[in-house]
C-alpha positions as CSV (number, residue, x, y, z in Angstrom):
1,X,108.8,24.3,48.9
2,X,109.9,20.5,49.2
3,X,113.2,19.1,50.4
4,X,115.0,16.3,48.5
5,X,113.5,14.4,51.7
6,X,110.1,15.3,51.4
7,X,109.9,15.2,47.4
8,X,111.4,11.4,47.8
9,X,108.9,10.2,50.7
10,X,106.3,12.2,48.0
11,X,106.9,9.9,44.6
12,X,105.7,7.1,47.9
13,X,103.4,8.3,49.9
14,X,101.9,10.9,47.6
15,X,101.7,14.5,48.4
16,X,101.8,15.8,52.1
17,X,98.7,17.5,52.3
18,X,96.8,14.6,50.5
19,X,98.6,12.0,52.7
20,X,98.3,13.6,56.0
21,X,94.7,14.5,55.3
22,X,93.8,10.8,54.9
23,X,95.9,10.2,58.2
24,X,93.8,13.0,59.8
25,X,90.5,11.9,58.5
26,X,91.4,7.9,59.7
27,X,92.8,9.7,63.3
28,X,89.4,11.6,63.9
29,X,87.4,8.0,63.2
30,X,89.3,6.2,65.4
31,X,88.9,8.9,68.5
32,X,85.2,9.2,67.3
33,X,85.1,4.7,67.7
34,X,86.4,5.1,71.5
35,X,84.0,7.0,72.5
36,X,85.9,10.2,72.7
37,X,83.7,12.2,71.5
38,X,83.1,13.5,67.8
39,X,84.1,17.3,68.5
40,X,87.3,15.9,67.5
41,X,88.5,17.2,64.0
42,X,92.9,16.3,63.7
43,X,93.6,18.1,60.5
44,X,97.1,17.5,58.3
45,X,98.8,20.1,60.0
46,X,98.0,18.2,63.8
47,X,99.7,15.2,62.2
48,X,102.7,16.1,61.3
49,X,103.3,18.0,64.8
50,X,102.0,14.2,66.5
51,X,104.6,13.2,63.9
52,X,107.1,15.5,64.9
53,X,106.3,15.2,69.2
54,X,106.8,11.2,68.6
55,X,110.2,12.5,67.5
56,X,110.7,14.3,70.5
57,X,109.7,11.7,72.8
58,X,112.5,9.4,71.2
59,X,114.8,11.8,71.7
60,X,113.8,12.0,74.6
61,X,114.5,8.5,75.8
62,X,118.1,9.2,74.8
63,X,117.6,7.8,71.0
64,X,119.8,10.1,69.7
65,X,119.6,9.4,65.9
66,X,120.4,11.3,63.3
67,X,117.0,10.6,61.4
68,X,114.7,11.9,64.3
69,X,116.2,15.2,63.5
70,X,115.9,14.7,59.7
71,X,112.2,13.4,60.3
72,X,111.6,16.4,62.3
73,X,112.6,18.7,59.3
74,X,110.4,16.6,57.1
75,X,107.3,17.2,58.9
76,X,108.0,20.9,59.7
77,X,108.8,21.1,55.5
78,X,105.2,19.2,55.2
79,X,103.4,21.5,57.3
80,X,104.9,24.9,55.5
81,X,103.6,22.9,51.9
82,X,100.7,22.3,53.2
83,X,99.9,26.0,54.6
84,X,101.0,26.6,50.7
85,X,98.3,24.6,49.6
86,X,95.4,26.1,51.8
């Protein structure tokens, strides 16, 4: 079920499973190029919580912005469509 938010960022970026997907798949390369091993598999759902825990972090440095909280509720709406879609 998508938010205003995450049907708006949608007509951009495309659909969240299809978008975070490619993230995922370009993620996994990138760890696989540094040598860390090719075990590694990040799916969609791993990038919206690294989404989400980059949120966090800003909070945490005392970036207390209104759109951390709302990009937090985007990603947690993009990981319930994409559970959806599975």
């Amino acid at each position: 079920m998508a938010t205003k938010l995450t049907h708006e960022r949608g007509k951009v970026y495309g659909p969240p499973k299809i978008n975070h997907s490619r993230t995922a798949r370009l993620i996994t390369a990138y760890l696989h190029n540094k040598g860390l091993g090719s075990s590694f598999k990040i799916t969609a759902e791993d990038v919206c919580v690294f989404n989400i825990l980059q949120k966090v972090a800003r909070i945490q440095q005392g970036a207390n912005h209104l759109d951390n909280l709302t990009d937090i509720a985007g990603y947690t709406d993009n990981i319930k469509e994409i559970w959806n879609d599975a």
